[in-house]
PyMOL commands that place a pseudoatom at each C-alpha (Angstrom):
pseudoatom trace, name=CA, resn=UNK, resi=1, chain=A, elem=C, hetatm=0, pos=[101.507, -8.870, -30.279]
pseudoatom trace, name=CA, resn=UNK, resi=2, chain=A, elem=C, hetatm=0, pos=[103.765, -6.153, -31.089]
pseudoatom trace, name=CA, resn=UNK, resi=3, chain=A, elem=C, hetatm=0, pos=[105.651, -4.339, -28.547]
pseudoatom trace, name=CA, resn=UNK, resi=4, chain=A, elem=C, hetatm=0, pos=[105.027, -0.455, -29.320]
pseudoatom trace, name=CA, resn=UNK, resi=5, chain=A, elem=C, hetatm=0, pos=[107.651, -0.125, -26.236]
pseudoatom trace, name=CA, resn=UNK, resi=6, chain=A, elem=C, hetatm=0, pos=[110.584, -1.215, -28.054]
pseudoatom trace, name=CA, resn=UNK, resi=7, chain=A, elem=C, hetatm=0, pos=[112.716, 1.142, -29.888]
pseudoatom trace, name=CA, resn=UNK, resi=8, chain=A, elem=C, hetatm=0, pos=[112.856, -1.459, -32.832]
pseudoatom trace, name=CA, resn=UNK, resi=9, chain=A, elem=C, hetatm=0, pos=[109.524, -1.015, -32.825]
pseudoatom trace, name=CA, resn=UNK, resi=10, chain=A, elem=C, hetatm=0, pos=[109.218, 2.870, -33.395]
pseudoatom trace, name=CA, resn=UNK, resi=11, chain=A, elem=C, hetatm=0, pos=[112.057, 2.966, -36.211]
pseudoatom trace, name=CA, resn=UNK, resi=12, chain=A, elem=C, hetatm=0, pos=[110.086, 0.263, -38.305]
pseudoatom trace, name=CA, resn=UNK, resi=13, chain=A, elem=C, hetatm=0, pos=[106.524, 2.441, -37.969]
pseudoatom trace, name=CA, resn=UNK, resi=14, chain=A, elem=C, hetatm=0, pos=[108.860, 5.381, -39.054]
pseudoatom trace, name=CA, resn=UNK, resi=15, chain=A, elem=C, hetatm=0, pos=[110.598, 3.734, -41.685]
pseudoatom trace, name=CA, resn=UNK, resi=16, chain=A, elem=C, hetatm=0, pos=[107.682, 1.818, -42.620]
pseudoatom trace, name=CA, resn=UNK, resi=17, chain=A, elem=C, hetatm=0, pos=[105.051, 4.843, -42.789]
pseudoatom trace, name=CA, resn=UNK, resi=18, chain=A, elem=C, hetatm=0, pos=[107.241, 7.390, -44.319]
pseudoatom trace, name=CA, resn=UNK, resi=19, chain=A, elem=C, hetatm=0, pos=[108.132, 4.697, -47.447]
pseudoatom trace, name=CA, resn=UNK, resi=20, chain=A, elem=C, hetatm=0, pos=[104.126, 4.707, -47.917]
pseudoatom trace, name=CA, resn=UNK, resi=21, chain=A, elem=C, hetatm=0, pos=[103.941, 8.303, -47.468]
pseudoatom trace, name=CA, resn=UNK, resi=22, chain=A, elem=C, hetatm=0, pos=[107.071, 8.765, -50.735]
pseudoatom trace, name=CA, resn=UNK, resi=23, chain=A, elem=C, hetatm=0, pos=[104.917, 7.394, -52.886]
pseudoatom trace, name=CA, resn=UNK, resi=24, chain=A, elem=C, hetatm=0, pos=[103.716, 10.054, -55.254]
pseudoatom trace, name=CA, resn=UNK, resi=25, chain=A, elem=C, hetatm=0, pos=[100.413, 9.517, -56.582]
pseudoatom trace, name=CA, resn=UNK, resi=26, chain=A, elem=C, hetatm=0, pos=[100.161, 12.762, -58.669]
pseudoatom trace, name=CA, resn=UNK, resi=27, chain=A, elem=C, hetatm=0, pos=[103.516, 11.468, -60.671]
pseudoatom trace, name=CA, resn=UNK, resi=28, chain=A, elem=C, hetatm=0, pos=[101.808, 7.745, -60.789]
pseudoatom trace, name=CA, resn=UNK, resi=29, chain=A, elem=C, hetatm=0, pos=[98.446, 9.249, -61.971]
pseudoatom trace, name=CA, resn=UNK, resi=30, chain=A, elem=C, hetatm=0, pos=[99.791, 11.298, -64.187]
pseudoatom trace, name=CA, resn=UNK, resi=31, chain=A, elem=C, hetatm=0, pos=[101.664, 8.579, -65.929]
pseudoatom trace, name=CA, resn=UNK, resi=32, chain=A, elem=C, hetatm=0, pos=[98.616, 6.284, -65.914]
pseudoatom trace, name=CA, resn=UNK, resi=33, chain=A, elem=C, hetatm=0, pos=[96.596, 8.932, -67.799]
pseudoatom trace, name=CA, resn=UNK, resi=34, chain=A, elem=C, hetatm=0, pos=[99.471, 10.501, -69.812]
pseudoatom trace, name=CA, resn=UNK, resi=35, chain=A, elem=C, hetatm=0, pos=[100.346, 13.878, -68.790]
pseudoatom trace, name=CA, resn=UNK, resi=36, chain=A, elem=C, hetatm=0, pos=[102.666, 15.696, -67.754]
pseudoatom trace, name=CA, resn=UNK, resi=37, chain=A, elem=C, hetatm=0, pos=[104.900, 15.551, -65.031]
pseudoatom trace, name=CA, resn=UNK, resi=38, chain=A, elem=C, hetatm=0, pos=[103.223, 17.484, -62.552]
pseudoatom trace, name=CA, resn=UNK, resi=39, chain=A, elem=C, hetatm=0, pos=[106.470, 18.193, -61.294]
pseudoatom trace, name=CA, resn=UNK, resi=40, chain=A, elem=C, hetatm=0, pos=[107.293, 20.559, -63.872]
pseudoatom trace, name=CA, resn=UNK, resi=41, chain=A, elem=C, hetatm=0, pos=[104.328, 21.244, -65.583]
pseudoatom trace, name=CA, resn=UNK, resi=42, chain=A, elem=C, hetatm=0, pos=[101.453, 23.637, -63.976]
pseudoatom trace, name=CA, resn=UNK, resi=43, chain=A, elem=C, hetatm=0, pos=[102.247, 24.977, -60.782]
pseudoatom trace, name=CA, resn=UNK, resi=44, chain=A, elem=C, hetatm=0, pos=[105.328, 22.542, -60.436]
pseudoatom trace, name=CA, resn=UNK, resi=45, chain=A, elem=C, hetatm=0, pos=[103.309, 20.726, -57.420]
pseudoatom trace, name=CA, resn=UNK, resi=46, chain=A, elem=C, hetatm=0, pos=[102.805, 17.088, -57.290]
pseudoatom trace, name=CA, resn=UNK, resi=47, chain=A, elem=C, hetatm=0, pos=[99.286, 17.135, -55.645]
pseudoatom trace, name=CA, resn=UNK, resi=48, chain=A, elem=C, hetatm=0, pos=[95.539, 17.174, -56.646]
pseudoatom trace, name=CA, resn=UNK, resi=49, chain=A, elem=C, hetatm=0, pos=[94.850, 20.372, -57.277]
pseudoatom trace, name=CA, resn=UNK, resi=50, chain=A, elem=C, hetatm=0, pos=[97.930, 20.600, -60.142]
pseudoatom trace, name=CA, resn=UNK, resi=51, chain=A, elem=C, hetatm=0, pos=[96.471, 17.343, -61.679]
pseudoatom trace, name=CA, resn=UNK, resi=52, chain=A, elem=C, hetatm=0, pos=[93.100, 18.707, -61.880]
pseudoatom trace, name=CA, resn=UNK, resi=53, chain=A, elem=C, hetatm=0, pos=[94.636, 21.489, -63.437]
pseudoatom trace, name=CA, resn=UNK, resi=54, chain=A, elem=C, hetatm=0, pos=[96.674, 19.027, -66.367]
pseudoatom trace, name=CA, resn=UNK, resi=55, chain=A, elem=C, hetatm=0, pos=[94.252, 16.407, -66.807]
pseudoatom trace, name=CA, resn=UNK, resi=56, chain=A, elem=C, hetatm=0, pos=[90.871, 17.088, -65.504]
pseudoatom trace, name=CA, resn=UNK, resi=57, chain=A, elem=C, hetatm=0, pos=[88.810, 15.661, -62.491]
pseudoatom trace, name=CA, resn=UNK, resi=58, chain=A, elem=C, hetatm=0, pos=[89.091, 11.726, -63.015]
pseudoatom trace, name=CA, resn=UNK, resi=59, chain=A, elem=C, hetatm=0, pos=[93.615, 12.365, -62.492]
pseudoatom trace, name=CA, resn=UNK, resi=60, chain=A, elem=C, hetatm=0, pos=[93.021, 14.646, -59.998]
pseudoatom trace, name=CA, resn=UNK, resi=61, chain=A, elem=C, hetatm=0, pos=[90.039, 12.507, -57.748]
pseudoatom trace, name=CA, resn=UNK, resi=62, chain=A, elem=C, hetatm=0, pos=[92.623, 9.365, -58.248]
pseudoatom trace, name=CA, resn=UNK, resi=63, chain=A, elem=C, hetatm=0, pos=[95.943, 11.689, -56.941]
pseudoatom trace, name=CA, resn=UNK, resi=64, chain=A, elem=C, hetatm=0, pos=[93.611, 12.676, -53.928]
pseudoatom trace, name=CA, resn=UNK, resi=65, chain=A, elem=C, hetatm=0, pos=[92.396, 9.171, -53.053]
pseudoatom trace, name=CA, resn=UNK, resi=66, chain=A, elem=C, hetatm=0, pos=[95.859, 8.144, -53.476]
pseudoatom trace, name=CA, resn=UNK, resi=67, chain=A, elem=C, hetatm=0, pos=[97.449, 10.629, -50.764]
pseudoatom trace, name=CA, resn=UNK, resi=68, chain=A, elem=C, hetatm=0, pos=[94.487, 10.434, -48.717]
pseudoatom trace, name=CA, resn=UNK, resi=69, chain=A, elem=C, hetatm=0, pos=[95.483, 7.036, -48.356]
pseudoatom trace, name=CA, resn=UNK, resi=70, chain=A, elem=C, hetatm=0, pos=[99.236, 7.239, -47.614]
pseudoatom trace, name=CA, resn=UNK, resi=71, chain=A, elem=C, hetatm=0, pos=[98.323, 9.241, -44.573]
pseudoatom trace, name=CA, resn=UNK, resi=72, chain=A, elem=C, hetatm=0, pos=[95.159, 7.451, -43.408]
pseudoatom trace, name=CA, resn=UNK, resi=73, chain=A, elem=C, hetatm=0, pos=[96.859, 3.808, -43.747]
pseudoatom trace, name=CA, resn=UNK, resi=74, chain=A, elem=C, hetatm=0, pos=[99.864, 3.669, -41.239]
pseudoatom trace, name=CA, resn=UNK, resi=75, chain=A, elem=C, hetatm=0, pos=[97.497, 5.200, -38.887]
pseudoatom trace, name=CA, resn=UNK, resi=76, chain=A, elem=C, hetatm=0, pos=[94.596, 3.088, -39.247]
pseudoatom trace, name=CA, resn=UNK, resi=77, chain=A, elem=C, hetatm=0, pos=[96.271, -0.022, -38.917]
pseudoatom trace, name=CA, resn=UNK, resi=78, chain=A, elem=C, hetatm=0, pos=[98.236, 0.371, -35.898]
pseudoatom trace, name=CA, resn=UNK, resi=79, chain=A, elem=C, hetatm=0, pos=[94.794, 1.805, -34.302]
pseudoatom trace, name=CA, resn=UNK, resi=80, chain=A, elem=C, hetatm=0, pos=[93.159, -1.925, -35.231]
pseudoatom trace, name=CA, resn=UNK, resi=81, chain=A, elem=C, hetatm=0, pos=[96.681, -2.893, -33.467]
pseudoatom trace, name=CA, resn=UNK, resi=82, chain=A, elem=C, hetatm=0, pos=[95.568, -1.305, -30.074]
pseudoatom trace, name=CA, resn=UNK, resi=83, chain=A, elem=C, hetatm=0, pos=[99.035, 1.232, -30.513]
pseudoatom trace, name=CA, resn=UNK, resi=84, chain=A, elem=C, hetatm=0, pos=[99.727, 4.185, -28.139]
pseudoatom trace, name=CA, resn=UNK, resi=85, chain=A, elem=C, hetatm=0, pos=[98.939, 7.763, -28.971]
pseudoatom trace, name=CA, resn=UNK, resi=86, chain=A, elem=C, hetatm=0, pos=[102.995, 7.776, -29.338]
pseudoatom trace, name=CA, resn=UNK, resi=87, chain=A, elem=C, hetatm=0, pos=[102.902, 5.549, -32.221]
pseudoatom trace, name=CA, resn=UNK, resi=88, chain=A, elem=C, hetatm=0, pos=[100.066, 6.899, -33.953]
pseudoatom trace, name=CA, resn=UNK, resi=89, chain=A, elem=C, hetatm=0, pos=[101.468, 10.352, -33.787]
pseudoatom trace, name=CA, resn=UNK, resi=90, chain=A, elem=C, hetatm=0, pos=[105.051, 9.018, -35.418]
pseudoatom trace, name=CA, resn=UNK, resi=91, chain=A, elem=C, hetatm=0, pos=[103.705, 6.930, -38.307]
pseudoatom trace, name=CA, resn=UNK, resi=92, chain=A, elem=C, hetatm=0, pos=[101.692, 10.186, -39.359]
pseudoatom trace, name=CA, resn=UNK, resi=93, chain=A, elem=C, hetatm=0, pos=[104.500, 12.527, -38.870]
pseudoatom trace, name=CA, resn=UNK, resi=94, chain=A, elem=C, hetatm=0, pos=[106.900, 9.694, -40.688]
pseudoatom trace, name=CA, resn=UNK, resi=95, chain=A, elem=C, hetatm=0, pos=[103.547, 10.035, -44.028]
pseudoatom trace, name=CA, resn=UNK, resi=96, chain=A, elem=C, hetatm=0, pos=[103.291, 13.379, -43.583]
pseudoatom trace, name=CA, resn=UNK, resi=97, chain=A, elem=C, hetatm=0, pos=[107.412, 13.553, -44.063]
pseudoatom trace, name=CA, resn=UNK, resi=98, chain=A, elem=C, hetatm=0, pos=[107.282, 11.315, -46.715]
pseudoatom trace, name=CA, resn=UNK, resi=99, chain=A, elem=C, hetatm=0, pos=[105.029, 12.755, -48.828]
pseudoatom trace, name=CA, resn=UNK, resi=100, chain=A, elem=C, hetatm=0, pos=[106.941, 16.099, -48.362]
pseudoatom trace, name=CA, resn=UNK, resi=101, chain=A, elem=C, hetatm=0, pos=[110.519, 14.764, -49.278]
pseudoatom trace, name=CA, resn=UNK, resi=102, chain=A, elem=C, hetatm=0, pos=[109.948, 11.522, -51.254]
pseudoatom trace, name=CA, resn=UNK, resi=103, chain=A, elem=C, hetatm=0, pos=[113.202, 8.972, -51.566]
pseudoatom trace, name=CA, resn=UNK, resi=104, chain=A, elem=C, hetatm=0, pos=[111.580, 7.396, -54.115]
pseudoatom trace, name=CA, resn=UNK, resi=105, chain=A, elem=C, hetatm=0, pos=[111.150, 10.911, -56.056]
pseudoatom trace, name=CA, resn=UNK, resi=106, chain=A, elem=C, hetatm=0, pos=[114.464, 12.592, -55.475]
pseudoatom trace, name=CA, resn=UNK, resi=107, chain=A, elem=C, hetatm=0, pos=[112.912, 14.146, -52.258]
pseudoatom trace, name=CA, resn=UNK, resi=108, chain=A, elem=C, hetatm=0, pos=[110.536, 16.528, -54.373]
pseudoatom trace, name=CA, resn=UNK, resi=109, chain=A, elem=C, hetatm=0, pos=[107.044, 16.100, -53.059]
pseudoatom trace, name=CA, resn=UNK, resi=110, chain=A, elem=C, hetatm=0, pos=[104.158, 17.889, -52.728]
pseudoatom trace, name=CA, resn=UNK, resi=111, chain=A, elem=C, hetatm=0, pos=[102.787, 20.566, -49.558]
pseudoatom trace, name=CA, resn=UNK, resi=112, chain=A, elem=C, hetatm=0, pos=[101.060, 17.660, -48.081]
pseudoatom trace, name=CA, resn=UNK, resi=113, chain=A, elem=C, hetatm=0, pos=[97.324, 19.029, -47.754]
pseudoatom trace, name=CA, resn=UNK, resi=114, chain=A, elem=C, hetatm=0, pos=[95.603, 15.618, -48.761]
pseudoatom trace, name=CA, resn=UNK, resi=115, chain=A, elem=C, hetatm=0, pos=[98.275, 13.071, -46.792]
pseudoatom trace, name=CA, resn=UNK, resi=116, chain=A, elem=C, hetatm=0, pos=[97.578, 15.330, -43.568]
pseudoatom trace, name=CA, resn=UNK, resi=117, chain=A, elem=C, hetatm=0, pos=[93.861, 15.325, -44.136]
pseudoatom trace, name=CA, resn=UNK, resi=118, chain=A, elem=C, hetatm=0, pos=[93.951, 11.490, -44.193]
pseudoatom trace, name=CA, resn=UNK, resi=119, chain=A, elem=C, hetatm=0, pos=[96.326, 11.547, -40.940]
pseudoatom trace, name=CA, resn=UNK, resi=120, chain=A, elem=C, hetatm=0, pos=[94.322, 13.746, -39.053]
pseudoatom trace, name=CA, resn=UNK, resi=121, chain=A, elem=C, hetatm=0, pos=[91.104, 11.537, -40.316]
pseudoatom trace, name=CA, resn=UNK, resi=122, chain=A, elem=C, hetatm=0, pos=[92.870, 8.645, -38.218]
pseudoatom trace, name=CA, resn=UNK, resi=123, chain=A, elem=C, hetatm=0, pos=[94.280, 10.367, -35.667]
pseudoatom trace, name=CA, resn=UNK, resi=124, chain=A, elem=C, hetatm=0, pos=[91.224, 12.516, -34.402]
pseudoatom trace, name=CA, resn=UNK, resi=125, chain=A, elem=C, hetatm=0, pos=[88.264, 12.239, -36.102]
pseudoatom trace, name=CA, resn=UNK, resi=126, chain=A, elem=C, hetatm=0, pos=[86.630, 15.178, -35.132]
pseudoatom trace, name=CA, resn=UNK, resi=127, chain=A, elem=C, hetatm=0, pos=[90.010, 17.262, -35.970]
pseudoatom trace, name=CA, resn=UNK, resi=128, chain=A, elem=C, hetatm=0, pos=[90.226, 15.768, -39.082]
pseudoatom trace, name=CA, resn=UNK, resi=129, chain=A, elem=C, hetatm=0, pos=[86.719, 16.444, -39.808]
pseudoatom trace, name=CA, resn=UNK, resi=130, chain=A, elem=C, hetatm=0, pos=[86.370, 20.049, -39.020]
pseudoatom trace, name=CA, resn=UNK, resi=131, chain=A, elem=C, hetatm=0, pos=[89.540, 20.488, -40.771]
pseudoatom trace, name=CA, resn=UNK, resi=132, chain=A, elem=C, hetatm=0, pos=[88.168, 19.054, -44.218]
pseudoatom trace, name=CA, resn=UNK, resi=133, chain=A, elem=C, hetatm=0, pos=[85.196, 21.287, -43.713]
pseudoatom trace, name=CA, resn=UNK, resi=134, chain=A, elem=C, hetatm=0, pos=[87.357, 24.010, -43.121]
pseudoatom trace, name=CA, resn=UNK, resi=135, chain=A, elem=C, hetatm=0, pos=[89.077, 23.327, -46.538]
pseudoatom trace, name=CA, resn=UNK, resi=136, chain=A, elem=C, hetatm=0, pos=[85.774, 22.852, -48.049]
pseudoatom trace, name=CA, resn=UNK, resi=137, chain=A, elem=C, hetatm=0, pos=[84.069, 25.946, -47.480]
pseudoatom trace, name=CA, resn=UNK, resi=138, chain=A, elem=C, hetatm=0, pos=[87.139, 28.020, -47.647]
pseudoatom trace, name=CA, resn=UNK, resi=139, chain=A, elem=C, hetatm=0, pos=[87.197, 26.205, -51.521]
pseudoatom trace, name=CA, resn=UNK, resi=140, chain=A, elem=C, hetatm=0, pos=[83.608, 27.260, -52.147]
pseudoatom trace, name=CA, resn=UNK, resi=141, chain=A, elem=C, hetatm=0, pos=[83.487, 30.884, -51.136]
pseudoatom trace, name=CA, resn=UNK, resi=142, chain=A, elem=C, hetatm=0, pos=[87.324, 32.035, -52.369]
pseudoatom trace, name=CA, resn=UNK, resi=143, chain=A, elem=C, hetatm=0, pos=[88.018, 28.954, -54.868]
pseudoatom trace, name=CA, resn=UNK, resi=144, chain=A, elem=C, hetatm=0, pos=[91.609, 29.326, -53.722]
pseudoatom trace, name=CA, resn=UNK, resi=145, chain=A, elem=C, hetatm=0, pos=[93.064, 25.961, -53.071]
pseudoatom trace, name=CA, resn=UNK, resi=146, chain=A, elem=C, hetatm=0, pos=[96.056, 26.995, -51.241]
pseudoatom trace, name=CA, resn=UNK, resi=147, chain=A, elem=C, hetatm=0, pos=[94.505, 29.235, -48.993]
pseudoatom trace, name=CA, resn=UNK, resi=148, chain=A, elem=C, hetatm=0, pos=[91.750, 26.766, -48.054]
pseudoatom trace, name=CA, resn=UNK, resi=149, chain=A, elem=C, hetatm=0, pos=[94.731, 24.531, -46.610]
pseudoatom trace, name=CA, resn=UNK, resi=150, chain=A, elem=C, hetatm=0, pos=[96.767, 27.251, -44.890]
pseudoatom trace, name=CA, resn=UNK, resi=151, chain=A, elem=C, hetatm=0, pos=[93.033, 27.640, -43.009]
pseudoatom trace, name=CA, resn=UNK, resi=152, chain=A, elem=C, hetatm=0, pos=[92.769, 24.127, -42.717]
pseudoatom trace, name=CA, resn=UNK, resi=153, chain=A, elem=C, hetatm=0, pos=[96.032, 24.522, -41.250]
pseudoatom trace, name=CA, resn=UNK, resi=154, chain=A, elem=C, hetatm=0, pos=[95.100, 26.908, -38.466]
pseudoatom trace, name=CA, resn=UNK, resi=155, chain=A, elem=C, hetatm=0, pos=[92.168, 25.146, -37.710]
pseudoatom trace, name=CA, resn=UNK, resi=156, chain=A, elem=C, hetatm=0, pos=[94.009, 21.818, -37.341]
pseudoatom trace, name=CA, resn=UNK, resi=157, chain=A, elem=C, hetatm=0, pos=[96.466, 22.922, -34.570]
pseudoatom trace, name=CA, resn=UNK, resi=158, chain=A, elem=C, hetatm=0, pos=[93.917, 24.901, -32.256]
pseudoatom trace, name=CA, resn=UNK, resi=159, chain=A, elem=C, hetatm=0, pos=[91.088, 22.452, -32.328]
pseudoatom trace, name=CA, resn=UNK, resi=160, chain=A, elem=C, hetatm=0, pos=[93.547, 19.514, -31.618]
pseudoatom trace, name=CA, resn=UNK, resi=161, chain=A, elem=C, hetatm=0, pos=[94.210, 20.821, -28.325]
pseudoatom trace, name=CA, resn=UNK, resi=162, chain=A, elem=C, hetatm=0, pos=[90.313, 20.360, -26.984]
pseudoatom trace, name=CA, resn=UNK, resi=163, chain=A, elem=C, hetatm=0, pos=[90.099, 16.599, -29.058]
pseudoatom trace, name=CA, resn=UNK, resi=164, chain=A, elem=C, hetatm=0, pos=[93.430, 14.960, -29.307]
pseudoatom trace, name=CA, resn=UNK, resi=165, chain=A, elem=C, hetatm=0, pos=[95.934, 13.697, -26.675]
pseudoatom trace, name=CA, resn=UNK, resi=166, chain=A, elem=C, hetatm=0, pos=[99.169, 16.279, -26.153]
pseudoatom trace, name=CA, resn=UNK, resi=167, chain=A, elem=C, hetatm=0, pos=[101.373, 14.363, -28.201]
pseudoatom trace, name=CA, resn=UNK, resi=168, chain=A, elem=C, hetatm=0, pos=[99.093, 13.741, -31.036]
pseudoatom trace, name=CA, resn=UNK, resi=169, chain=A, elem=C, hetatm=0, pos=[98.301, 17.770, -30.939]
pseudoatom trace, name=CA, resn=UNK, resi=170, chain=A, elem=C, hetatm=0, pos=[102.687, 17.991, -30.975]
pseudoatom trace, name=CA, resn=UNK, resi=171, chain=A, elem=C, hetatm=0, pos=[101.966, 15.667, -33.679]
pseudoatom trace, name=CA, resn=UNK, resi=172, chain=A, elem=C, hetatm=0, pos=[99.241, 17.750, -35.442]
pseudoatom trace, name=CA, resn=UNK, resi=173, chain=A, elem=C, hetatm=0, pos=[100.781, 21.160, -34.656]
pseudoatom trace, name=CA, resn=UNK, resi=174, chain=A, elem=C, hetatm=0, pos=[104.095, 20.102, -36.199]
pseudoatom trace, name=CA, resn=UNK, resi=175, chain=A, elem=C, hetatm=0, pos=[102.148, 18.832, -39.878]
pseudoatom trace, name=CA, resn=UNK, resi=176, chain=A, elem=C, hetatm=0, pos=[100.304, 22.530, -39.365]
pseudoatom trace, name=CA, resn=UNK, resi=177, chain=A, elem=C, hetatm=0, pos=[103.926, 24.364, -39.091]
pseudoatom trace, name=CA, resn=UNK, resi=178, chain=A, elem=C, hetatm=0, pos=[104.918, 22.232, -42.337]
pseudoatom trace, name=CA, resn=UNK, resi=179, chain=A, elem=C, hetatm=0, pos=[102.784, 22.621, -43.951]
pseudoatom trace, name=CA, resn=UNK, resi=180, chain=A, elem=C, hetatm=0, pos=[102.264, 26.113, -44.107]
pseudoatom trace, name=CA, resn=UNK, resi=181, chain=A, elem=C, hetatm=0, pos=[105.814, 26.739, -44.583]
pseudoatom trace, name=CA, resn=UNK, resi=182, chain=A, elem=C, hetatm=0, pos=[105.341, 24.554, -47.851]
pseudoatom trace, name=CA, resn=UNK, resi=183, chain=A, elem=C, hetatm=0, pos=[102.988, 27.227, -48.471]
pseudoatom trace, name=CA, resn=UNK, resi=184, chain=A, elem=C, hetatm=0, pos=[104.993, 29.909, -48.655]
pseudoatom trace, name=CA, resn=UNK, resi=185, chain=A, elem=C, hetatm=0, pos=[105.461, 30.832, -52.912]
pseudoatom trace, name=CA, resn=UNK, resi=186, chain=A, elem=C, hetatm=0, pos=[101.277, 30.542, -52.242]
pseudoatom trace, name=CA, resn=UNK, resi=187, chain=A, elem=C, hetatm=0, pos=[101.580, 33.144, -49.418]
pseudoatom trace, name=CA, resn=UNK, resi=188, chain=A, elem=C, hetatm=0, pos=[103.473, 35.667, -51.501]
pseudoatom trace, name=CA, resn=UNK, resi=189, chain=A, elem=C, hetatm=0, pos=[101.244, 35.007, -54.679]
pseudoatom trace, name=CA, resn=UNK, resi=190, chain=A, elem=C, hetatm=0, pos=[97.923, 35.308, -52.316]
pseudoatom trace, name=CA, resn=UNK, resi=191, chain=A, elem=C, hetatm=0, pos=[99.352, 38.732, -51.300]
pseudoatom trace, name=CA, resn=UNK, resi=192, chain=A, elem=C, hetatm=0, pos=[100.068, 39.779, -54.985]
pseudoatom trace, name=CA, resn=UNK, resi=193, chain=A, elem=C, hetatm=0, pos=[96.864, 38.399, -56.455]
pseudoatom trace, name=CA, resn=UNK, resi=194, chain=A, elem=C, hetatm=0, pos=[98.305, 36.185, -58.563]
pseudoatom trace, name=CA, resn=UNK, resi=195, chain=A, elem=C, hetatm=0, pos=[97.364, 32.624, -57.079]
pseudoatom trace, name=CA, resn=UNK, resi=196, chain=A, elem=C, hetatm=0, pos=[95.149, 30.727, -59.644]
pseudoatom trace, name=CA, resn=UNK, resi=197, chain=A, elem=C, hetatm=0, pos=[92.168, 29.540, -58.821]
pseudoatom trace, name=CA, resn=UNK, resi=198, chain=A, elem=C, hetatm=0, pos=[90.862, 26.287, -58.490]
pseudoatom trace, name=CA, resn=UNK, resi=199, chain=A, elem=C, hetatm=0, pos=[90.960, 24.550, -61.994]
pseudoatom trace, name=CA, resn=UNK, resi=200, chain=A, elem=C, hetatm=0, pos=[92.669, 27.263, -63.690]
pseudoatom trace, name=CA, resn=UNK, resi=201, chain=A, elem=C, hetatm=0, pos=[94.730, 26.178, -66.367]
for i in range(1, 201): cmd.bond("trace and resi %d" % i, "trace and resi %d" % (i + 1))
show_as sticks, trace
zoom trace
């Protein structure tokens, strides 16, 4: 049995979630299928929606998969391992992190969107589902990617006060704050009308 009380403990779900959550599956994909770094080609944003944007919907379904997973993982297991909200809530914090400032990737990474979504899909359930359909019909009616996630965002942090324990919603509340401060070139371009849309080249 593992002792979630001992400080030992904690630093190896940290360490151990946020090495998971540096590895970048839109530079991995990319590679796989030969384009561009998506680094510094399209938007300059290693995620999904940049992939889409270089090499089509195949990439970009494997890049979201892929980040879906570094978030979901760490969480999922230590649930099947009977850990404390207090656990949960560092290991996806520690993904969340990790896909944000990658050590493996010079600590470039991406605004997160898809590794949260797979966090908040083991975390709370019904968080992370409202929060996908958020994004979803956000998607549909604007077809603006990054404003879909800053909603996403928003919803994440208020409905994870009624659903999730206080320090998963610190937990939650903190990837929101993130995240839309990874947002903010988005922000200005929103304002200016000049975001593209979803699989704009």
């Amino acid at each position: 049995m593992v002792d979630f009380s001992s400080p030992y403990s904690l630093v190896g779900i940290a360490v151990g979630s946020y090495l998971i959550g540096s590895i970048a599956s839109a530079v991995l994909v990319s590679k796989l299928f030969g384009l561009p770094d998506p680094r510094s080609a399209g938007s300059g944003n290693p995620g999904a929606t940049n992939v889409l944007r270089l090499g089509g919907k195949k990439a970009a379904i494997l890049t979201l998969l892929g980040d879906l997973g570094k978030g979901l993982l760490p969480v999922l297991v230590l649930r099947l391992l009977h850990a404390p909200d207090a656990a949960l809530a560092l290991a996806a914090l520690a993904a969340f992190l990790g896909h944000l400032f990658p050590i493996f990737f010079g600590f470039k990474g991406g605004k997160g969107v898809a590794t949260a979504a797979g966090a908040l899909l083991a975390l709370s359930p019904p968080v992370g589902a409202l929060c996908v359909a958020a994004w979803a019909a956000a998607a549909y009616v604007t077809r603006y990617s990054s404003l879909s996630a800053l909603l996403a965002a928003v919803v994440a942090a208020l409905v994870s006060v009624y659903f999730a324990s206080p320090v998963i919603t610190l937990a939650i509340t903190a990837m929101a704050a993130l995240l839309i401060a990874r947002h903010h070139r988005n922000i200005r371009r929103l304002w200016r009308g000049e975001e593209p849309k979803i699989g704009k080249k």
